[in-house]
VOGU-3710 file (C-alpha; in Angstrom, 3 decimals, decimal comma):
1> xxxxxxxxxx> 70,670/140,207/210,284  69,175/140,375/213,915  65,867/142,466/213,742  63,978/142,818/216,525  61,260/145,254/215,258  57,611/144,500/214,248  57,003/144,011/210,824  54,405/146,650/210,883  57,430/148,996/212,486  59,803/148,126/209,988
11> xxxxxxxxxx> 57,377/148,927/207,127  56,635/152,037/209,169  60,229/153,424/209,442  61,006/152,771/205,329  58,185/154,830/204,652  59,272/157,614/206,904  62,705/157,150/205,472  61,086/157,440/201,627  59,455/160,804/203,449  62,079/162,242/204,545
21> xxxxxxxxxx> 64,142/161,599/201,741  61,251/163,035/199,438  61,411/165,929/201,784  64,531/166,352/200,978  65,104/166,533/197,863  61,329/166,805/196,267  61,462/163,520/195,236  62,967/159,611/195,444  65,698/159,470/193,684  66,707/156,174/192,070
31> xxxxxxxxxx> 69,464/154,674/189,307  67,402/152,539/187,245  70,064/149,454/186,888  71,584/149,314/183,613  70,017/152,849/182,292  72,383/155,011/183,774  69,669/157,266/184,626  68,769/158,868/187,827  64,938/158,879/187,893  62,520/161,270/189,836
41> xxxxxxxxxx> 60,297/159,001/191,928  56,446/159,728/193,507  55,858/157,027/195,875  52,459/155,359/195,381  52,304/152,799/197,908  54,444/150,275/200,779  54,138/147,446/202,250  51,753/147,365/205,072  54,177/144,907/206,441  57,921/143,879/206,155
51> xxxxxxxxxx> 58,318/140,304/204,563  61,011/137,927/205,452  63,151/136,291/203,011  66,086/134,063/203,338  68,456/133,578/206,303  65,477/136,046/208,715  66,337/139,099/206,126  63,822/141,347/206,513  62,289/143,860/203,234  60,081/146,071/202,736
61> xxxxxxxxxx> 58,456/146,553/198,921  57,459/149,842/197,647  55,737/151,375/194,418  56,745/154,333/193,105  56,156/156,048/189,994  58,016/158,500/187,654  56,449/161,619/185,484  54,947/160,027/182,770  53,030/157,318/184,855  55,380/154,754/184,574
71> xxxxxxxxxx> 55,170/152,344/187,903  58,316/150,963/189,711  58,889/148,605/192,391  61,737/149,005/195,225  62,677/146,707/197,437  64,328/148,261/200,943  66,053/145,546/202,450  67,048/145,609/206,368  69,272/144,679/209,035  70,399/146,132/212,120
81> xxxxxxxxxx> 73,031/148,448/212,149  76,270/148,610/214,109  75,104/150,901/216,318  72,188/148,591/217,293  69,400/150,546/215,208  67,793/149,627/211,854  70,139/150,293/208,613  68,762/149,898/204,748  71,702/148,080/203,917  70,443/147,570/200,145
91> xxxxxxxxxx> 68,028/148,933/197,399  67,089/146,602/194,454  64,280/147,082/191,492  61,805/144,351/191,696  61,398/142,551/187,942  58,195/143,686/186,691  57,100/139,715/186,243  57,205/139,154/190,138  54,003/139,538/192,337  53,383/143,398/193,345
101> xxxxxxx> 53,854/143,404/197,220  50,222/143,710/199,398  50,227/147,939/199,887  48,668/150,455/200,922  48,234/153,457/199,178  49,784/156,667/200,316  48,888/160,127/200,386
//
């Protein structure tokens, strides 16, 4: 994936893409892997920053949480698209036993 972005952009346009999408629909919808459950996100906080993994991939951590306080973290991973902009090409839950992602809270 060719980004040419900051990684203080790229964190930027996730988090207007998590606004939007609350926006939308009232709030982030996700499908918890293996539950079979849509749940009703908050989002709590992002990445200041976008981090870059393997092979220059570029991802962007956020924490959300549902209705009865309990805390997930989503991981927005990026490339650019084929029509030269940015494109979240894939959404994974973060195992609760990895590091929480340096955020900033959001209001």
């Amino acid at each position: 994936p060719f980004v040419q972005e900051s990684d203080e952009d790229l964190a930027d346009f996730v988090l207007d893409y998590i606004r939007r999408d609350i926006a939308l629909k009232g709030s982030f919808l996700a499908e918890e892997p293996g539950a079979m459950q849509v749940l009703k996100l908050t989002l709590a906080a992002a990445d200041q920053r976008a981090q870059t993994g393997p092979d220059g991939e570029k991802s962007v951590a956020a924490v959300f949480r549902d209705a009865a306080g309990k805390s997930y973290t989503l991981v927005f991973h990026l490339h650019t698209g084929p029509w030269g902009g940015l494109d979240i090409y894939r959404l994974e839950f973060r195992a609760a036993k990895q590091p929480a992602p340096k955020t900033k809270t959001v209001k």
